[in-house]
C-alpha positions as CSV (number, residue, x, y, z in Angstrom):
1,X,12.5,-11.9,13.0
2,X,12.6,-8.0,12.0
3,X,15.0,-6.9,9.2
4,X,18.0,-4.8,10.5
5,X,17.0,-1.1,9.3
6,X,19.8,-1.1,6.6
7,X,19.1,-4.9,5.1
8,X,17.6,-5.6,2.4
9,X,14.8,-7.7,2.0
10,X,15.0,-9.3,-1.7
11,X,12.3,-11.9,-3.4
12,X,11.9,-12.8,-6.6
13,X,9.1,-14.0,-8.7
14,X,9.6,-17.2,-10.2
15,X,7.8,-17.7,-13.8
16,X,9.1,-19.9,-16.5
17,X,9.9,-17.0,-19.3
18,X,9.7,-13.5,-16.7
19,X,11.1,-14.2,-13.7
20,X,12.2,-11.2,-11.5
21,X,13.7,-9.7,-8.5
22,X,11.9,-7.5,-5.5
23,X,14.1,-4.9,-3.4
24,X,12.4,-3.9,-0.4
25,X,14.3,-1.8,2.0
26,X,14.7,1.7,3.3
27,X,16.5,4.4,1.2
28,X,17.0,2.2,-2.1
29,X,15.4,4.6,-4.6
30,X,18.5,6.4,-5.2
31,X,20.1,3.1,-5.4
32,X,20.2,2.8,-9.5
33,X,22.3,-0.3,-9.1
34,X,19.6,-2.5,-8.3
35,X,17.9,-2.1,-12.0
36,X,21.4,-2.1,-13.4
37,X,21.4,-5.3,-14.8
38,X,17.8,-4.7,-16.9
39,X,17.7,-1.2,-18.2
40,X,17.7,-0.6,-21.6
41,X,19.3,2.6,-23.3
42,X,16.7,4.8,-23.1
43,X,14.4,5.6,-20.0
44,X,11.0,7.4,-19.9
45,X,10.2,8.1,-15.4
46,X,6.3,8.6,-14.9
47,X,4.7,9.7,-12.1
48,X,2.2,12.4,-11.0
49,X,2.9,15.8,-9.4
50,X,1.8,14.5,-5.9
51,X,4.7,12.0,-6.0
52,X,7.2,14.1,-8.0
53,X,7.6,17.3,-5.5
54,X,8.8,14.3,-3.2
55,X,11.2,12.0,-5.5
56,X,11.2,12.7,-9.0
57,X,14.2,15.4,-9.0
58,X,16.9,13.2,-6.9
59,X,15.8,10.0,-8.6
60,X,17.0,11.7,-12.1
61,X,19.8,13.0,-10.3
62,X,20.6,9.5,-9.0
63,X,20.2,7.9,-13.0
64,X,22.1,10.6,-14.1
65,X,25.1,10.1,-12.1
66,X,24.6,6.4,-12.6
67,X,24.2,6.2,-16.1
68,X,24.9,9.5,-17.7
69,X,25.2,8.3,-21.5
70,X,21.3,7.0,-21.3
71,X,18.7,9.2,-22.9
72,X,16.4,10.1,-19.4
73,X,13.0,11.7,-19.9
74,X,10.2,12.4,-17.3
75,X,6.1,13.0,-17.7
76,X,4.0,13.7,-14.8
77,X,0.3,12.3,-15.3
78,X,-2.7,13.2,-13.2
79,X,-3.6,11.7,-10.0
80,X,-6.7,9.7,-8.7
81,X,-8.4,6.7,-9.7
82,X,-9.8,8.5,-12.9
83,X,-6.8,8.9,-14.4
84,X,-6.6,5.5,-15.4
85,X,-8.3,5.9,-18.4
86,X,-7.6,5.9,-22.8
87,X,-6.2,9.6,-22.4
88,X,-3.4,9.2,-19.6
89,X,-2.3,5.7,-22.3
90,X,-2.3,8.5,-25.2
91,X,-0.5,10.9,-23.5
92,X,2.3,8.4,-22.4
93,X,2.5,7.0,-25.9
94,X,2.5,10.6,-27.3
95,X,5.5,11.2,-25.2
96,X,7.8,8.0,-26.3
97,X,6.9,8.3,-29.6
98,X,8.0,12.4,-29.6
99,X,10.9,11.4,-27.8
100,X,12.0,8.7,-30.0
101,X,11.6,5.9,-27.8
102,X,12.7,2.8,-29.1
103,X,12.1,-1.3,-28.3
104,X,14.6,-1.8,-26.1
105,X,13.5,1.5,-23.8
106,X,12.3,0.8,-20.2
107,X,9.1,2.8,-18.4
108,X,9.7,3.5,-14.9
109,X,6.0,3.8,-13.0
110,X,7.2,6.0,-9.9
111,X,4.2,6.2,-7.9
112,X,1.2,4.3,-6.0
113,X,-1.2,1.6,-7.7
114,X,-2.5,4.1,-10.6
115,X,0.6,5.0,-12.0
116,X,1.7,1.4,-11.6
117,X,-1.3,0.3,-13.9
118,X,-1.4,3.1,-16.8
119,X,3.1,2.1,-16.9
120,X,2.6,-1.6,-17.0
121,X,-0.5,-1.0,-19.7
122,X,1.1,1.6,-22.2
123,X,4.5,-1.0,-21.2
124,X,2.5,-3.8,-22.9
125,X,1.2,-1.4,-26.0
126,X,3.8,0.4,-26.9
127,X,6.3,-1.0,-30.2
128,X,4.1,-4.8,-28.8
129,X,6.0,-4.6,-25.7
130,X,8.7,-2.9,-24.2
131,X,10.3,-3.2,-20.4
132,X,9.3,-1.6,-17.1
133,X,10.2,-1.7,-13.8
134,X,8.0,-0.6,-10.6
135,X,8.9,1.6,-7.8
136,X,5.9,1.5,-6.2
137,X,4.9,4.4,-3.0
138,X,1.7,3.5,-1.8
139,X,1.3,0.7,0.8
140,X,-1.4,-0.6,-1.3
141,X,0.9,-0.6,-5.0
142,X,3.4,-2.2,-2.2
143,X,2.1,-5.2,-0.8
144,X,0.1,-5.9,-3.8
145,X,-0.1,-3.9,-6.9
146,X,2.9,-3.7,-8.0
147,X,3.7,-7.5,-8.2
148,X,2.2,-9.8,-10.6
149,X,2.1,-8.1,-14.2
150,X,-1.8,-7.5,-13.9
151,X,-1.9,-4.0,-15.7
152,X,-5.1,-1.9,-16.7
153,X,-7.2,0.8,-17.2
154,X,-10.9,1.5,-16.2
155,X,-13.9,1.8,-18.2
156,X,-17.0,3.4,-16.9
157,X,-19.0,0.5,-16.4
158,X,-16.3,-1.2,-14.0
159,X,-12.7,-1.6,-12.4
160,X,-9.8,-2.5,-14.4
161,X,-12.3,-4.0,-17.3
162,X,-9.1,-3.2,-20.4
163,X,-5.7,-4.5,-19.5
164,X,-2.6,-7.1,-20.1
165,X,-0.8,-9.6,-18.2
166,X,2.2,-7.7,-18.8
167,X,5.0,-8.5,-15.8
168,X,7.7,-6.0,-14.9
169,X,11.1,-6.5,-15.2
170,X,11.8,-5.2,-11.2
171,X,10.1,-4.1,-8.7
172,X,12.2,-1.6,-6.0
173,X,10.0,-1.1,-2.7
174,X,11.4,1.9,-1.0
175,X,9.8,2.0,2.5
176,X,10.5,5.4,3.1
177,X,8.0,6.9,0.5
178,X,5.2,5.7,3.0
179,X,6.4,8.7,5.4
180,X,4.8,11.3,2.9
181,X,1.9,8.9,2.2
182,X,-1.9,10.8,3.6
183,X,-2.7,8.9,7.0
184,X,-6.0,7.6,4.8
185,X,-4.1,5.9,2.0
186,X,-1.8,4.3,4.6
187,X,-4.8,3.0,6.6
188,X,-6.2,1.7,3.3
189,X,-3.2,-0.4,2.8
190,X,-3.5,-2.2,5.2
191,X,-6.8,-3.8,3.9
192,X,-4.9,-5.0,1.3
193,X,-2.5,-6.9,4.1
194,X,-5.5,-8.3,6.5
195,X,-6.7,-10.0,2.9
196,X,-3.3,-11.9,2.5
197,X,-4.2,-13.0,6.1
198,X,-8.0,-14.0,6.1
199,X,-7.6,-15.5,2.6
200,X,-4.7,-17.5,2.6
201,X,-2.4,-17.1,5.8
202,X,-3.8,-17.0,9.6
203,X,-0.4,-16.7,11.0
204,X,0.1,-13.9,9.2
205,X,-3.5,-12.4,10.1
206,X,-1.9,-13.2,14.0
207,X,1.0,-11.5,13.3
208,X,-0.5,-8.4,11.9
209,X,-3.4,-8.0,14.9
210,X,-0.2,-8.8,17.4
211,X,2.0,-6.1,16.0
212,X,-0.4,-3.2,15.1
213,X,0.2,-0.7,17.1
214,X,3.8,-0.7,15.6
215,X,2.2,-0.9,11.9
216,X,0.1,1.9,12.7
217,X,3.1,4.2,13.7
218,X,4.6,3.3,10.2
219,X,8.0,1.3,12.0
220,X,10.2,0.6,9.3
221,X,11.6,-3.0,10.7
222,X,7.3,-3.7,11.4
223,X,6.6,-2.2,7.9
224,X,9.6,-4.3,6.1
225,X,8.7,-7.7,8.0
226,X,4.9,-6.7,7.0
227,X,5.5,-6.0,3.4
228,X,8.3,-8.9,3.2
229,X,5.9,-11.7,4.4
230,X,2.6,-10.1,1.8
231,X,4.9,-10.0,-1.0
232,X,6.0,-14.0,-0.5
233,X,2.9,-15.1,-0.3
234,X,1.8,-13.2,-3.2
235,X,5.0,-14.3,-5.2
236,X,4.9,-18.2,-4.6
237,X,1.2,-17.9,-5.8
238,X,2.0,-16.1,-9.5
239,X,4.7,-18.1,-10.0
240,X,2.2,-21.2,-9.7
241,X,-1.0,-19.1,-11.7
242,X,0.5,-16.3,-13.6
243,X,-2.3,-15.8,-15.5
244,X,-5.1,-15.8,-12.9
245,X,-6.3,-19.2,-14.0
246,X,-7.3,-20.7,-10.6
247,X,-4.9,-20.3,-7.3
248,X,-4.3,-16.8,-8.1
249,X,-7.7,-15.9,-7.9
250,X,-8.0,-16.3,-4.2
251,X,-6.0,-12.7,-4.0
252,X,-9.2,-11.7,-5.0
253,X,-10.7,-11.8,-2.2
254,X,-12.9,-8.8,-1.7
255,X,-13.0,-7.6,-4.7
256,X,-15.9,-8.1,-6.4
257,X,-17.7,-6.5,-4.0
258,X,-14.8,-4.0,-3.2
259,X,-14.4,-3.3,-7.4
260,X,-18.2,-2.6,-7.7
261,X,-18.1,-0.2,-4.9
262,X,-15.4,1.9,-6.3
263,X,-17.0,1.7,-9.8
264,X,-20.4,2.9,-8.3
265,X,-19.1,5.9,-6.6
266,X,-17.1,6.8,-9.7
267,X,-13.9,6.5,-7.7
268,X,-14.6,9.7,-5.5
269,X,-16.2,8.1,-1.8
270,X,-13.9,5.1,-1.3
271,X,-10.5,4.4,-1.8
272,X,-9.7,0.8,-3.1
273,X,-8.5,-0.1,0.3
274,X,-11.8,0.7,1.8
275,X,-14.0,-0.2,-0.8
276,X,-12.2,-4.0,-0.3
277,X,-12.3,-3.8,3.4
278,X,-16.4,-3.7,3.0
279,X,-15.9,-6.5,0.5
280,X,-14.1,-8.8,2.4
281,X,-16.7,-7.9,5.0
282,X,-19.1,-9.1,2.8
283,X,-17.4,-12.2,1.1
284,X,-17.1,-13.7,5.0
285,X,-21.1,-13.1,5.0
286,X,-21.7,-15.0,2.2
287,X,-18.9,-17.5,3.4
288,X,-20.9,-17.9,6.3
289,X,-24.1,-18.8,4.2
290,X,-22.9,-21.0,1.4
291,X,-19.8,-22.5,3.2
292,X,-20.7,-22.7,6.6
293,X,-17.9,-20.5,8.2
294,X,-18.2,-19.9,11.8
295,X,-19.5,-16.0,12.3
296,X,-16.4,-15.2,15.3
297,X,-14.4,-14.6,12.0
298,X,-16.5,-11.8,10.4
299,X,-16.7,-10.2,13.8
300,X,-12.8,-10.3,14.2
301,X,-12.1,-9.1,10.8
302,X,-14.4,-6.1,11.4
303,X,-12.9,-5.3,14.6
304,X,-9.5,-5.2,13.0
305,X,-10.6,-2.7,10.3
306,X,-12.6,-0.9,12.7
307,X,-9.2,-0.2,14.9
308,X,-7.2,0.4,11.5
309,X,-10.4,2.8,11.2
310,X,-11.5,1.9,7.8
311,X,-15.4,1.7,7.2
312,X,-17.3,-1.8,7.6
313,X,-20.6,0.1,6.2
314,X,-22.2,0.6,2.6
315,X,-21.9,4.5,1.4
316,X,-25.5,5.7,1.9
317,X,-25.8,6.7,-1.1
318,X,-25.5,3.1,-2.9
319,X,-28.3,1.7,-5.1
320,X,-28.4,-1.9,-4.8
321,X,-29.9,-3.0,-8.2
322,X,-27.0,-0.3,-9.6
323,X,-24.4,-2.5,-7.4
324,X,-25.4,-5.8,-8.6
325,X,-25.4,-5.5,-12.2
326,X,-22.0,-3.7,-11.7
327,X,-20.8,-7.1,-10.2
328,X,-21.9,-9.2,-13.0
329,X,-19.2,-7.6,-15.0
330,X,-16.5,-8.7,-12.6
331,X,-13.9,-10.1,-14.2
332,X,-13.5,-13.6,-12.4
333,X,-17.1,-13.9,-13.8
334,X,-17.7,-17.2,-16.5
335,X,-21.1,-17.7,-18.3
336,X,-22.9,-15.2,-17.2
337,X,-22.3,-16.2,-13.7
338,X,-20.1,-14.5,-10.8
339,X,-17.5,-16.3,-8.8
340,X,-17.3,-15.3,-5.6
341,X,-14.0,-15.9,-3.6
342,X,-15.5,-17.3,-0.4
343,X,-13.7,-19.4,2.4
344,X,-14.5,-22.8,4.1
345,X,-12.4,-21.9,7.0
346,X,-9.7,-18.6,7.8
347,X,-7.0,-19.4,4.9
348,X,-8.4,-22.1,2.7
349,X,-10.1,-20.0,-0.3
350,X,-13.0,-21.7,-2.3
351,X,-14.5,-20.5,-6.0
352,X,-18.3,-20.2,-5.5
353,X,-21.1,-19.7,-8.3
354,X,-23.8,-20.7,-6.2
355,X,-24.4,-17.7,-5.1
356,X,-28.1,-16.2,-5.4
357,X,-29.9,-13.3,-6.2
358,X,-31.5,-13.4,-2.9
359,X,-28.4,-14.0,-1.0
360,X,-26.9,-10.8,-2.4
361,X,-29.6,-9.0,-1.3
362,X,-29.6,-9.8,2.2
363,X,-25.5,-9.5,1.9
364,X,-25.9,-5.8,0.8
365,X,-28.6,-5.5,4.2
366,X,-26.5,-6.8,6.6
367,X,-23.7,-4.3,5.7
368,X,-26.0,-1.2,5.6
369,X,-26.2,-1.0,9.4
């Protein structure tokens, strides 16, 4: 069933000390009201100029007129995957300390998956711990970063390697920031999506081959069903695994792979979307060595991202030894030994360590060509 176009869709994450809402709708950014019942008295909006030329100015104009005896400040950070690094952290703490931020002031991350992460990490730094709330613009932040608490910053040996668990206190999902969003990054979502799918939820995986076309053309009753349905699944399985214990390391899927392929092209050839597109890609190969999972699924996952038109090939320029030691440092990773997120069948995610030198090797080959 799709959403009427002015209903909103609202979730919430179930924890036993955090629990909070999700708002996903169209035209809810300049709906304050929604945050009303956690904001503290002081308010500190960061985004990057990309996003700001689009938002930032009738956002503050929406606080403002909301709640005009709060102290409101703004900082624009720089974009990109590289920006998630020690100097954006300094630059936001810098900015609440100059502004006299206190404990009971709230961060607002107004932006896609990179501004999520540096908000939710200086969120858990700053005074020990102060409140933040996501509005997150990219498809990817959307369906997937923006939920859970999982905050963090890159180091230059690998993806997201310094962070907190660190959950927000709301998370407002207006659908209508995806209309300024590059064709590219919008494509790269949707990798994100197909992985809710192949990992944990065929129907789903059905629903989003069935209804592409629509998803494609950015429809916002497609887009709202889409996000809606990724966002439950990823809710119920926090709320069971908040701390990426077991269960919520099947979201995962992808991603060692996907992480070490960002890390090795120092964030400039893939976006994380594609970079996990090849990893999933590559997680179904090994599926089909160590677990026995019929082939058809590979090919039908590729065919999917090939008509999203997101690569299903290695960068040319990859060095496989350079790749592998990358992936040892993945973070799922015990003993010195990597756990892959593999699959005995479409939807039932398995932990694997018995994965071998060798069968890397030939895992890397078979997605050269």
């Amino acid at each position: 069933m799709l959403p009427a176009l002015d209903e909103i869709t609202q979730l919430e994450v179930r924890l036993s000390k955090a629990s909070y809402p999700i708002y996903i709708g169209s035209n809810i950014l300049t709906t304050p009201s929604l945050i009303s019942k956690v904001l503290g008295q002081q308010l500190l909006v960061i985004t990057n100029a990309e996003i700001a030329q689009y938002y930032l100015t009738p956002y503050l104009a929406a606080l403002a007129a909301q709640y005009p005896t709060l102290q409101i400040d703004s900082l624009l950070l720089p974009s990109g995957e590289q920006a998630k690094s020690f100097t954006a952290v300094e630059t936001v703490i810098n900015a609440l300390a100059k502004q006299q931020h206190r404990r009971d002031t709230t961060l607002i991350a107004l932006g896609g998956g990179v501004i999520g992460d540096i908000v939710g990490f200086c969120a858990a730094c700053y005074m020990r711990g102060v409140a933040y709330i996501q509005y997150p613009t990219s498809l990817l932040a959307q369906v997937d970063a923006a939920v859970g608490g999982k905050t963090a910053i890159n180091h230059p040996l690998g993806k997201n390697l310094i962070g907190f668990f660190h959950q927000p206190k709301a998370v407002v999902i207006d659908l209508n920031t995806l209309t300024t969003l590059p064709e590219r990054e919008f494509r790269a979502g949707l990798a994100e999506v197909i992985k809710y799918g192949v990992a944990l939820d065929p129907p789903f995986l059905n629903w989003v081959e069935q209804n592409l076309t629509q998803l494609l053309q950015r429809s916002g009753p497609w887009l709202q069903a889409m996000v809606g349905q990724a966002l439950s699944i990823k809710a119920k399985i926090v709320a069971q695994d908040e701390y990426d214990q077991n269960l919520r390391l099947a979201l995962n899927f992808g991603h060692t792979l996907g992480h070490a392929l960002e890390t090795q092209s120092g964030y400039q050839t893939l976006l994380h979307g594609e970079a996990v597109g090849i990893g999933m890609l590559g997680a179904l190969y090994l599926s089909e060595t160590v677990l026995g999972l019929a082939p058809q699924w590979r090919q039908r996952v590729q065919t999917l991202l090939q008509q999203i038109g997101l690569p299903i090939t290695l960068p040319k320029a990859v060095q496989f030894p350079a790749l592998l030691a990358t992936m040892q440092l993945d973070k799922k990773a015990l003993q010195q030994q990597v756990r892959w997120v593999l699959l005995t069948e479409v939807g039932c995610p398995q932990m694997v360590e018995q994965v071998t030198p060798a069968m890397l090797e030939n895992m890397l080959t078979a997605l050269v060509a």
